[in-house]
C-alpha positions, 0 to 999 in steps of 0.5 A: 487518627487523622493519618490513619484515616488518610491511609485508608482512603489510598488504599481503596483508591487503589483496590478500587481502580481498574486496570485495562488489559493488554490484548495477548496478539495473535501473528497472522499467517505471513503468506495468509491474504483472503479475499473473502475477509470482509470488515463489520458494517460499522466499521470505518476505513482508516488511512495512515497515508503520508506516515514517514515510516512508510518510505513510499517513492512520490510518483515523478509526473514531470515531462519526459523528453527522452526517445526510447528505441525499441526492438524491430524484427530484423537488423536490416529494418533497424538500419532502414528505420529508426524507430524510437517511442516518446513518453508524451503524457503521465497522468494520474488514474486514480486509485484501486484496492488490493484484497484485505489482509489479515492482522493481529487479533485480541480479546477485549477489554483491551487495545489491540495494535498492529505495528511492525512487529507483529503484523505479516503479509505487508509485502507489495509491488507495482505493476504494468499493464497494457501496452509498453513498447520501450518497456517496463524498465524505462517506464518504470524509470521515468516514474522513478520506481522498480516496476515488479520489485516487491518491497515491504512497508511498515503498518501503524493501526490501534483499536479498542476492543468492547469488553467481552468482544474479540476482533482482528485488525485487516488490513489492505493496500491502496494501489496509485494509478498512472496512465501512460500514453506512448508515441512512435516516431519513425526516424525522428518524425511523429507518428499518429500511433500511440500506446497506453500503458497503466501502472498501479504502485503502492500508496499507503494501508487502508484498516478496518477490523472483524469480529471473529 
């Protein structure tokens, strides 16, 4: 008796248990990125920075003691004057946001996920602005990264949708800021005229989610 007993108490153990359901996940459109995504008010603004897969390149803000020539108008100015440009500061600017991306979507109660799987539009590059006499290749160099070279990183975000809810994960990229003061030298002597450059490189994701 004692055994029967034992068996009907597992069993109902069982049938009583609930069991959470995976969210069936929407691929986002790969060249889908709108602006107008917004995240709910209550949403918080997660971060994965500093994730190993990510493969993002540190940003090289040691000295540059190089001089870098520049193109002049003609060649006859070019054998008069040696103009060269030195990089005489790298400084960081801070940080800028891209537009929110689509991710995933699901109907809850569940766990919904984006990974690298089935999350799209995860392609980046830095860029430049400003002024760059010796040119964005250099710059980019002395950084020690490709400016304008489009690379794609790897996204690592989970959220558990309320029951009778359905939400998408967005997602959008965080930008570094480095500030690049040039300065002329006119056939080795320093000049009092400089350049600024700015260039945003990729930092790391930043996730929130909507309902829809």
């Amino acid at each position: 008796m004692k055994k029967v007993l034992i068996h009907v108490l597992s069993c109902s153990l069982l049938i009583g248990s609930a069991v959470i359901p995976i969210a069936n996940v929407a691929l986002a459109n790969e060249k889908e990125v709108i602006q107008e995504i917004r995240p709910d008010s209550d949403a918080s603004i997660l971060s994965d920075e500093g994730a190993g897969y990510l493969d993002v390149p540190e940003i090289n803000l040691d000295d540059d003691f190089k001089e870098y020539e520049t193109d002049v108008s003609s060649p006859q100015a070019r054998a008069a004057f040696l103009i060269t440009w030195k990089i005489e500061s790298k400084k960081s600017s801070g940080t800028s946001y891209g537009p929110w991306r689509k991710g995933p979507s699901g109907k809850g109660k569940a766990t919904l996920s984006a990974n690298n799987s089935n999350t799209s539009s995860r392609s980046v590059s830095s860029s430049i602005s400003g002024d760059y006499p010796i040119g964005k290749g250099k710059i980019g160099a002395s950084l020690g990264i490709t400016i304008g070279q489009s690379k794609t990183y790897g996204v690592s975000y989970s959220r558990l949708i309320p029951a009778g809810k359905r939400e998408q994960i967005i997602f959008r990229p965080v930008y570094k800021l480095t500030k690049i003061k040039q300065r002329k030298y006119l056939a080795g002597t320093k000049t009092n005229t400089t350049q600024t450059a700015m260039v945003k490189s990729f930092s790391h994701w930043d996730y929130s989610f909507k309902s829809i």
